[in-house]
VOBA-1610 file (N, C-alpha, C; in pm, whole numbers, padded with zeros to 5 digits, always signed):
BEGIN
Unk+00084-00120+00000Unk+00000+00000+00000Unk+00087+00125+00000Unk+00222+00138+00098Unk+00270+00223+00091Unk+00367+00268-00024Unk+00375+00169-00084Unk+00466+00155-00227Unk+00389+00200-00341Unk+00234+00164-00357Unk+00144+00238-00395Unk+00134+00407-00405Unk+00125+00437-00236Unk+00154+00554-00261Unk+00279+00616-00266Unk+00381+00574-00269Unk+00459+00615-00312Unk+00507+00665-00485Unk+00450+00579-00538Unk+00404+00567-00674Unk+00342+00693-00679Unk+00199+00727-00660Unk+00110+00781-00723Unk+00177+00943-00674Unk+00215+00949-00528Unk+00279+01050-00515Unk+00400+01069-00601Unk+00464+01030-00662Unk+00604+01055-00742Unk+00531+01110-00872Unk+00428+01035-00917Unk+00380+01067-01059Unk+00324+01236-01049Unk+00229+01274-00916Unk+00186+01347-00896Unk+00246+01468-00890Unk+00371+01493-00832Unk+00519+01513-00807Unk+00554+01617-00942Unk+00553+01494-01058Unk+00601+01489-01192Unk+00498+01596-01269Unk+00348+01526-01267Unk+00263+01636-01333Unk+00278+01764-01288Unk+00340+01827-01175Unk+00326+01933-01091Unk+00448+02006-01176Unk+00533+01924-01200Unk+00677+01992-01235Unk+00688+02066-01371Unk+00583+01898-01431Unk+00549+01979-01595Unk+00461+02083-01603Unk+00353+02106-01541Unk+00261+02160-01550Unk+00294+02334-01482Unk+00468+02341-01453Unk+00520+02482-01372Unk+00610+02493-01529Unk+00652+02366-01550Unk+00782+02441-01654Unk+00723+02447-01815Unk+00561+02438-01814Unk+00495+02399-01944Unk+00504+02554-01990Unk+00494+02675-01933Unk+00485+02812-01969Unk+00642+02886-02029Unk+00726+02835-01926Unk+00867+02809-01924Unk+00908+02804-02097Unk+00862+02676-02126Unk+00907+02648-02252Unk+00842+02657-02356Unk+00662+02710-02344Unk+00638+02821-02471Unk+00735+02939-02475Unk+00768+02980-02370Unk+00880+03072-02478Unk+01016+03062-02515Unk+01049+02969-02482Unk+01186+02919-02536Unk+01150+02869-02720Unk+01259+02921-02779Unk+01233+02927-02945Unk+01203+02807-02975Unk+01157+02801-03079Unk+01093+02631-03124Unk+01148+02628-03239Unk+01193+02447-03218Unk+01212+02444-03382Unk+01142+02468-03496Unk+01250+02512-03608Unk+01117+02497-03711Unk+01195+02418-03834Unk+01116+02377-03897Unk+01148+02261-03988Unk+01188+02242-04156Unk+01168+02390-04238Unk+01266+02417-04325Unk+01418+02381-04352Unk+01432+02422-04479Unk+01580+02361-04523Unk+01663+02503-04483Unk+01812+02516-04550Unk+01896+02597-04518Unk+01955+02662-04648Unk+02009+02786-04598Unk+02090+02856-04742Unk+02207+02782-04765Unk+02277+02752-04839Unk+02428+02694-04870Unk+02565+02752-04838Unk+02649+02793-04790Unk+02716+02879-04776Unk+02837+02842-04906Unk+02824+02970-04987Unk+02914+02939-05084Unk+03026+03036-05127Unk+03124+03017-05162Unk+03234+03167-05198Unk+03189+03292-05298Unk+03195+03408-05237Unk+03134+03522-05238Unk+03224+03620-05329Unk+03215+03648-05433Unk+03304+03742-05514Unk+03323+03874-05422Unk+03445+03936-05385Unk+03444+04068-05303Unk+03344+04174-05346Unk+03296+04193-05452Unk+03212+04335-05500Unk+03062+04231-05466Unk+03040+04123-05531Unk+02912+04064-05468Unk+02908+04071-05319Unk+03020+04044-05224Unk+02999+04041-05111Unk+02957+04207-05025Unk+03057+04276-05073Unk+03052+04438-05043Unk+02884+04490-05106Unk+02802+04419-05199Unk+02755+04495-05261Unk+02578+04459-05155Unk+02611+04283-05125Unk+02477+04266-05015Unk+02522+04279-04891Unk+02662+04333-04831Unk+02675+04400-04686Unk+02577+04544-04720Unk+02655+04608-04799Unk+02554+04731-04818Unk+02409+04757-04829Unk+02344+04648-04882Unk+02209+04606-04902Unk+02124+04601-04727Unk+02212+04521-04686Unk+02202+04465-04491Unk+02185+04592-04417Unk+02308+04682-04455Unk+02331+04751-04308Unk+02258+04884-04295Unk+02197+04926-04404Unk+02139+05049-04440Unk+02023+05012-04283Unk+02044+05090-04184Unk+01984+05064-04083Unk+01835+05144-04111Unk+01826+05227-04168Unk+01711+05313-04191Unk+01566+05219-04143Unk+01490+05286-04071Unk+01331+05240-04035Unk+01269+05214-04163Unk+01162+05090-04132Unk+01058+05100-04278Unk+00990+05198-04263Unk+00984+05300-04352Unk+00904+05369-04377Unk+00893+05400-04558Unk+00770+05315-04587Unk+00711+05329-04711Unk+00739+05486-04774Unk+00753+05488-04888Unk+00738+05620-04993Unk+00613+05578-05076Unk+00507+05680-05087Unk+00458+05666-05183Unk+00429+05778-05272Unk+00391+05751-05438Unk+00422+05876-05579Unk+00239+05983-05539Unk+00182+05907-05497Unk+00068+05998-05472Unk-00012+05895-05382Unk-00116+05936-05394Unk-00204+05922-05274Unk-00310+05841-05289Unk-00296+05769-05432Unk-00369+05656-05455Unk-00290+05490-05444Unk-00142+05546-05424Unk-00097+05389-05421Unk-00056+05425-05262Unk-00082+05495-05173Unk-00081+05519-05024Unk-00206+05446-05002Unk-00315+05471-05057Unk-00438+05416-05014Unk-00441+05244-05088Unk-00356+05185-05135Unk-00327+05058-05208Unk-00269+04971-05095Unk-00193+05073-05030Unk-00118+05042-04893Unk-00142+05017-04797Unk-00249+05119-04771Unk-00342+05121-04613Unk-00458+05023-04710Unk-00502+04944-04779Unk-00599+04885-04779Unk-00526+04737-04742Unk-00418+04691-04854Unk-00333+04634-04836Unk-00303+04596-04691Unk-00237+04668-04631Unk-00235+04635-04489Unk-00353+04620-04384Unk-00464+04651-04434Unk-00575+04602-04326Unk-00623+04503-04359Unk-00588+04421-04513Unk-00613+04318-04565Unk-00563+04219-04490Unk-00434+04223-04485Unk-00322+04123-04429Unk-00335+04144-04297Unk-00380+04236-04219Unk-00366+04212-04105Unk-00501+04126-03995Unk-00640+04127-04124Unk-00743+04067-04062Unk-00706+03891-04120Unk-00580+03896-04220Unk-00573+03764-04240Unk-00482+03633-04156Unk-00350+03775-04087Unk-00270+03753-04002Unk-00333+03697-03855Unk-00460+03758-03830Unk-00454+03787-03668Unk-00455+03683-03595Unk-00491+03526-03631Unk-00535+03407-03599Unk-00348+03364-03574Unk-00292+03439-03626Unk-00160+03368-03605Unk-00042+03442-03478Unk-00094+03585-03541Unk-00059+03674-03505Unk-00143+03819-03385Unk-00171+03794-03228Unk-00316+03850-03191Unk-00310+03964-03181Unk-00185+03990-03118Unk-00180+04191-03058Unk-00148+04282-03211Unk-00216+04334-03194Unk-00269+04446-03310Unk-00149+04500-03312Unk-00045+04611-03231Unk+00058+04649-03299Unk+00185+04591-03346Unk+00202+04444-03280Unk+00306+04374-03350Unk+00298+04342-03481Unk+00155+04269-03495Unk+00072+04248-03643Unk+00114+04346-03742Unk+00114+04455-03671Unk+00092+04575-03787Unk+00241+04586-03818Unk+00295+04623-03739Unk+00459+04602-03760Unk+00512+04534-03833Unk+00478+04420-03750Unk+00558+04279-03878Unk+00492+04329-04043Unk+00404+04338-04085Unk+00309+04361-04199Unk+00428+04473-04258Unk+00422+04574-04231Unk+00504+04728-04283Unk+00646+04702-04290Unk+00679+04613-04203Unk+00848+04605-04221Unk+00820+04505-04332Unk+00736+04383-04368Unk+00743+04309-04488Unk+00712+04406-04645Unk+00659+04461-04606Unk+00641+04541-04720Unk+00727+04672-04763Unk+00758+04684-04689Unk+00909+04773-04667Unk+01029+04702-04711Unk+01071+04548-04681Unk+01177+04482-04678Unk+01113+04449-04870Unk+01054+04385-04885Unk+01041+04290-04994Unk+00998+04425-05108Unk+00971+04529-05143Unk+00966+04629-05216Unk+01116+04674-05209Unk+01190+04733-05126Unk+01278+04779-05122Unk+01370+04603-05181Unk+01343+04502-05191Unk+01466+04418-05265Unk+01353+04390-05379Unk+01274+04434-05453Unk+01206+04422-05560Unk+01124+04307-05549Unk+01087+04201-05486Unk+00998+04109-05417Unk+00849+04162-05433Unk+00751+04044-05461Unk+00636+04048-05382Unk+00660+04043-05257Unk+00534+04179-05176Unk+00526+04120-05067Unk+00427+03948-05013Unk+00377+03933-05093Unk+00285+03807-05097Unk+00380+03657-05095Unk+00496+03710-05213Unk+00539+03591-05208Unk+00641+03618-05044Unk+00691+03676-05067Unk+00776+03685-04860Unk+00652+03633-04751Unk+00568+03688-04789Unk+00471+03614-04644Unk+00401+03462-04702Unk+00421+03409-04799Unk+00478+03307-04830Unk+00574+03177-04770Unk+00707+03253-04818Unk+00817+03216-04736Unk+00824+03203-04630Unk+00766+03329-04521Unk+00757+03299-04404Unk+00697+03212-04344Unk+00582+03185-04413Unk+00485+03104-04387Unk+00571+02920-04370Unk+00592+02906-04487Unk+00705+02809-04486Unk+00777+02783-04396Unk+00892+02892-04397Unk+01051+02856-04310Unk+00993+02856-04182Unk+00890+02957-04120Unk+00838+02982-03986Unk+00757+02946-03904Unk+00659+02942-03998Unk+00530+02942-03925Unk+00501+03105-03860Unk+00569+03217-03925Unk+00542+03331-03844Unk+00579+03331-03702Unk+00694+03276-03664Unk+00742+03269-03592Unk+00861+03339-03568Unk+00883+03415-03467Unk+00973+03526-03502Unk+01129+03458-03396Unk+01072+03386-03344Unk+01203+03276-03243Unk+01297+03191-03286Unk+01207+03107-03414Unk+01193+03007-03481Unk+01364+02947-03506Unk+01399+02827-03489Unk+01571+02778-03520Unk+01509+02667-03527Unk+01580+02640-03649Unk+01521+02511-03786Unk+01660+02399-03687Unk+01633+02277-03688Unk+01778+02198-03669Unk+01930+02211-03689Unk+01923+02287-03810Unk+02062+02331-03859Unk+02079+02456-03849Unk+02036+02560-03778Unk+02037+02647-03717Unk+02035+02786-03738Unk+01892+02779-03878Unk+01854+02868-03919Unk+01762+02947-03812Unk+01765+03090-03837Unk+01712+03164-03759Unk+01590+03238-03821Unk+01489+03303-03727Unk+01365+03413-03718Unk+01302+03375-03816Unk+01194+03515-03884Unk+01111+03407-03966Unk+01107+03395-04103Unk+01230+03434-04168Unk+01305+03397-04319Unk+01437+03268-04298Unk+01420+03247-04154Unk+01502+03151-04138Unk+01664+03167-04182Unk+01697+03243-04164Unk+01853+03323-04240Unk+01977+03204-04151Unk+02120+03142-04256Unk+02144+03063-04158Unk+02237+03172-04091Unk+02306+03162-04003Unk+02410+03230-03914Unk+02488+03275-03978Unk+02591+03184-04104Unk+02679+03225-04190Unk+02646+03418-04241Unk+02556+03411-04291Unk+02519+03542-04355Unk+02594+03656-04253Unk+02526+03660-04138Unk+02555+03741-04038Unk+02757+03783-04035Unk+02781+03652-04056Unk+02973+03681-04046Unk+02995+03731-04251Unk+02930+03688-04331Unk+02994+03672-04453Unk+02951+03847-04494Unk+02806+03929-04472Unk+02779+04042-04505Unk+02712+04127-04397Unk+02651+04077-04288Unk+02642+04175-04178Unk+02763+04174-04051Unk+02760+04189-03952Unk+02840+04285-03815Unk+02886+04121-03773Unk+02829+04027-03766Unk+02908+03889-03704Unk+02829+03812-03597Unk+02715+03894-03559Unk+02640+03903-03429Unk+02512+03807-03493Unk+02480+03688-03497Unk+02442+03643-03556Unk+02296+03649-03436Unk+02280+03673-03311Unk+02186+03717-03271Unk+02036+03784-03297Unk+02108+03881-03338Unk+02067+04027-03451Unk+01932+03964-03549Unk+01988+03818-03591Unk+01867+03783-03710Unk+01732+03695-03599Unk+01739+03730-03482Unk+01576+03773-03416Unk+01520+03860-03420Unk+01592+03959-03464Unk+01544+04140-03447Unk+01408+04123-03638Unk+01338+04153-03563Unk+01247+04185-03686Unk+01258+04250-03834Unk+01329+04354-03826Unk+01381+04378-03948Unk+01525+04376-03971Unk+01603+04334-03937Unk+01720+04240-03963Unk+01678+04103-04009Unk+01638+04031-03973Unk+01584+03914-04009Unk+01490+03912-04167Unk+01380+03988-04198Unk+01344+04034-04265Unk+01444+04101-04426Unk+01536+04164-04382Unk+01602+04221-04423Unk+01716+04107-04542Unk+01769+04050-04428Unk+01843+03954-04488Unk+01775+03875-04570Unk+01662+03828-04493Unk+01604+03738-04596Unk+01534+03770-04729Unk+01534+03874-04751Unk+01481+03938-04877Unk+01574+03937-04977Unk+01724+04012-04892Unk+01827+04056-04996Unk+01925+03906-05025Unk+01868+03790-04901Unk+01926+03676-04960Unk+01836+03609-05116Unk+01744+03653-05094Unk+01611+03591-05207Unk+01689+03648-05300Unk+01709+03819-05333Unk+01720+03902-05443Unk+01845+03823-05507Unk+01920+03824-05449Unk+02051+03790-05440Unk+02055+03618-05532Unk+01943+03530-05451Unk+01936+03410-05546Unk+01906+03413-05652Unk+01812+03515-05678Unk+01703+03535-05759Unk+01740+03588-05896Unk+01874+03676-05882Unk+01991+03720-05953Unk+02058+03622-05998Unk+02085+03533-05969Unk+02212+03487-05997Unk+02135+03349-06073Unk+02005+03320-06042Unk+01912+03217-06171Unk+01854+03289-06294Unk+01928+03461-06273Unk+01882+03498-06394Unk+01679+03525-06398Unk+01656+03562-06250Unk+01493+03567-06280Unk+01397+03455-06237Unk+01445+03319-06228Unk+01366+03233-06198Unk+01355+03252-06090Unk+01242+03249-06044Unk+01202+03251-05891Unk+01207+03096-05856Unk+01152+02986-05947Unk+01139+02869-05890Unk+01290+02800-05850Unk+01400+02843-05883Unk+01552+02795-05878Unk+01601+02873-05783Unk+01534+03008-05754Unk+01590+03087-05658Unk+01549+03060-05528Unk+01413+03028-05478Unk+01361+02937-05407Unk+01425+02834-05330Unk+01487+02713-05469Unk+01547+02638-05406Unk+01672+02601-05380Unk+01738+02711-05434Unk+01882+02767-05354Unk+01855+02830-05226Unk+01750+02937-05225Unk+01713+02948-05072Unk+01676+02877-05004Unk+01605+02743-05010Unk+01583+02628-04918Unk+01723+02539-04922Unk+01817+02525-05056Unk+01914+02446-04973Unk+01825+02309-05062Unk+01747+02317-05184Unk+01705+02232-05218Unk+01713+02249-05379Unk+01769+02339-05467Unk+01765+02316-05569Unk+01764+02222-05688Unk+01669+02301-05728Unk+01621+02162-05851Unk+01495+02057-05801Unk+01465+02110-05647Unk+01381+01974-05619Unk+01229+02106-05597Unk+01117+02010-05615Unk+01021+02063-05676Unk+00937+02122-05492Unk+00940+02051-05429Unk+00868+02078-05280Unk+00874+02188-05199Unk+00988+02219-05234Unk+00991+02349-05147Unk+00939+02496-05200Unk+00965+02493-05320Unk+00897+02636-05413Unk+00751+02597-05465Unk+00729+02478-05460Unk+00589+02454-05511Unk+00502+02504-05320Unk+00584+02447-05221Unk+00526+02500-05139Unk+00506+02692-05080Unk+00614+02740-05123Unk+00629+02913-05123Unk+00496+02965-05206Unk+00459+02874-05346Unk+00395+02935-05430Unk+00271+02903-05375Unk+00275+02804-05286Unk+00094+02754-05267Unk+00087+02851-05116Unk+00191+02926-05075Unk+00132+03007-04943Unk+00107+03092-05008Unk+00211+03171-05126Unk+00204+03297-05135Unk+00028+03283-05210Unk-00023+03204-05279Unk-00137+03268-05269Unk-00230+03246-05215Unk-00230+03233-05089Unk-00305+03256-04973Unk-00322+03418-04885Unk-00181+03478-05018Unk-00122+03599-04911Unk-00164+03702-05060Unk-00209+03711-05124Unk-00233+03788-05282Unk-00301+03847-05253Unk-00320+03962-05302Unk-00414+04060-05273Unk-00441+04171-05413Unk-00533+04158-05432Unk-00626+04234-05553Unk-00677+04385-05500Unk-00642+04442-05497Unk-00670+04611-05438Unk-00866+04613-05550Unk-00936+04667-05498Unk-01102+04685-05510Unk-01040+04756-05632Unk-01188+04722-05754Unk-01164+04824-05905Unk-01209+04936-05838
//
């Protein structure tokens, strides 16, 4: 009997322990399950030319030519953000994340649709997010980048638009060098080129993320 309870007390013990450190470790980063960039030798003017791309620290802040593609913008963004919220709840992070994507992926010539796409993919919109091989935030950027064209601080690619940032000008950057194909650029950014799963999957988020501005 007393071995009994000894038992049920130990188990009891146990649920108590998990049930203190269960909060604990929602916020500790979670894996996420995407592939990785390749790290490959960098011509000095290619390398100098996406440090420069990186470090331009400047805030997103949109330009717009008049006041009808401002209102393309603000519709745009209330679009994405009633589509976000299930993932994403507090209203000014939402909005944030949204403006720095559209900020990051315009400024490297990108859809923003297809980047929230990607994110969708590498992340899950997860801004913590470290894949097994030890990609980071939610373009999943691997560490290398950080030493090969930003400061070395490979930290940095949790920061929201650093993370963002890189991962755009790493896209542009692939995206260049296939000469335009997005589907090859894709899977040099997954670390999967040539194989069909990973860009067939970018293309089936990004249009979930498309947006048609009202005639």
């Amino acid at each position: 009997m007393s071995l009994e309870l000894s038992h049920t007390g130990r188990a009891r013990r146990r649920a108590c322990a998990a049930a203190l450190l269960s909060p604990c470790i929602a916020l500790l980063p979670q894996p996420a399950h995407a592939g990785a960039q390749v790290e490959e030798p960098l011509a000095n003017s290619v390398r100098s030319a996406l440090a420069a791309a990186v470090n331009d620290s400047a805030p997103p802040k949109p330009s717009f030519e008049n006041i009808e593609t401002r209102l393309i913008y603000l519709r745009w963004l209330g679009e994405m953000s009633n589509r976000l919220k299930k993932r994403k709840a507090e209203h000014v992070a939402r909005v944030e994340f949204l403006e720095t994507v559209w900020y990051e992926s315009k400024r490297a010539g990108l859809e923003p649709s297809l980047v929230l796409g990607l994110v969708q993919v590498e992340s899950g919109f997860r801004k913590y997010a470290i894949s097994s091989v030890g990609a980071r935030g939610y373009t999943q950027v691997m560490p290398f980048w950080a030493r090969l064209i930003g400061d070395g601080d490979a930290s940095r690619l949790f920061h929201l638009q650093t993370n963002l940032r890189f991962g755009c000008v790493i896209l542009r950057h692939y995206l260049d060098r296939e000469q335009g194909d997005m589907y090859m650029a894709l899977g040099r950014y997954n670390g999967s080129r040539g194989r069909p799963e990973y860009p067939n999957a970018v293309f089936a988020s990004q249009r979930l993320w498309a947006y048609k501005p009202p005639a």
